[in-house]
VOGU-3710 file (C-alpha; in Angstrom, 3 decimals, decimal comma):
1> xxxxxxxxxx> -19,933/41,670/-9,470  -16,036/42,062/-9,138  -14,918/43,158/-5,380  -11,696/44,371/-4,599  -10,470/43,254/-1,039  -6,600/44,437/0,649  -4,909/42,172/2,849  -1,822/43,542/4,665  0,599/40,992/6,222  2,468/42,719/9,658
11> xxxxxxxxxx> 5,844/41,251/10,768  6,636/37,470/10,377  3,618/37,015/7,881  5,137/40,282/5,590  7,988/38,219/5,082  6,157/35,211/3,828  3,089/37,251/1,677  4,642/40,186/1,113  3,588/43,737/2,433  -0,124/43,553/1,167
21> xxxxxxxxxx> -2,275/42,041/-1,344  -5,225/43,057/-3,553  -7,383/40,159/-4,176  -10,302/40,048/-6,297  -13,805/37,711/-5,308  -16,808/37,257/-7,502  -19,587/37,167/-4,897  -21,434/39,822/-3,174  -21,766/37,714/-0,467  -18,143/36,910/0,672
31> xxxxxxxxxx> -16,741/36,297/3,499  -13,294/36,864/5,339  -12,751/32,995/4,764  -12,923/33,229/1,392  -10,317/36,354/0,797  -7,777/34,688/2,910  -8,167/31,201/0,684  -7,022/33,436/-2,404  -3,477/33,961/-0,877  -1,564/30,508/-1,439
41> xxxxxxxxxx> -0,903/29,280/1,642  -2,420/31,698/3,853  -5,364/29,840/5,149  -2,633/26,946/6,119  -0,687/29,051/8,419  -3,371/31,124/10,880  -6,050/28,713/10,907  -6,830/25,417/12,786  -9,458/23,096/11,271  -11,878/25,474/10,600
51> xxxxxxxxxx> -10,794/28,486/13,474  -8,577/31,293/13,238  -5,356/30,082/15,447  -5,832/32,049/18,646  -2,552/33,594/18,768  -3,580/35,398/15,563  -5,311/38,426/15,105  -7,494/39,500/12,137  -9,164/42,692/11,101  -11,508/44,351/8,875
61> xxxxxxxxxx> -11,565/47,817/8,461  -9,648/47,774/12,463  -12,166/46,082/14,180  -11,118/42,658/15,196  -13,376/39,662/13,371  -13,339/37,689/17,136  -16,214/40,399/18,139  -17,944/39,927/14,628  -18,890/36,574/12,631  -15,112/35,134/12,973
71> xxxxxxxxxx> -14,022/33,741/9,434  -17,415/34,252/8,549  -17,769/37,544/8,502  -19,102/39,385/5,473  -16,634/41,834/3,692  -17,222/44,064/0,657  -16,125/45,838/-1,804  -12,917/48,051/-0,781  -12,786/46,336/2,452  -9,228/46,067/4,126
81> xxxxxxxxxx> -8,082/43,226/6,149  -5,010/43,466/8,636  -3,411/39,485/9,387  -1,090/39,844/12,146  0,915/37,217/13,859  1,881/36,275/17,366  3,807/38,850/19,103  7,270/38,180/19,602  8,371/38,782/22,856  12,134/38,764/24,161
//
């Protein structure tokens, strides 16, 4: 089974990944850790050994993957994640 997951990249990552992504995973049983590891690159730049960098912020379907299983969580089919970086401030 083929499943279809969307990343979208907000400010500084858009201009490294582009606006968004479709990438396609194999198992039924994926999880958020896995679709980010098919952007080259990606996995380098928000995580930290095995953690999400805290100044990041990553969602499925809007609700924010601290509150669920972290890079663990489970997606499926159609899901859409949303990778945004730190906030600049100024």
């Amino acid at each position: 089974m083929v499943m279809k997951i969307k990343l979208e990249f907000f400010a500084t990552l858009r201009e490294k990944f582009g606006k968004e992504k479709e990438v396609e995973l194999q198992s039924s049983n994926a999880t958020i850790r896995e679709a980010l590891a098919k952007v080259e690159g990606l996995l380098e730049e928000i995580t930290e050994g095995d953690k999400l960098k805290p100044m990041y912020k990553v969602l499925v379907n809007g609700l924010n993957i601290e509150f669920l299983d972290k890079l663990e969580t489970k997606i499926k089919d159609g899901d859409e994640i949303s990778i945004f970086p730190p906030a600049g401030g100024g």
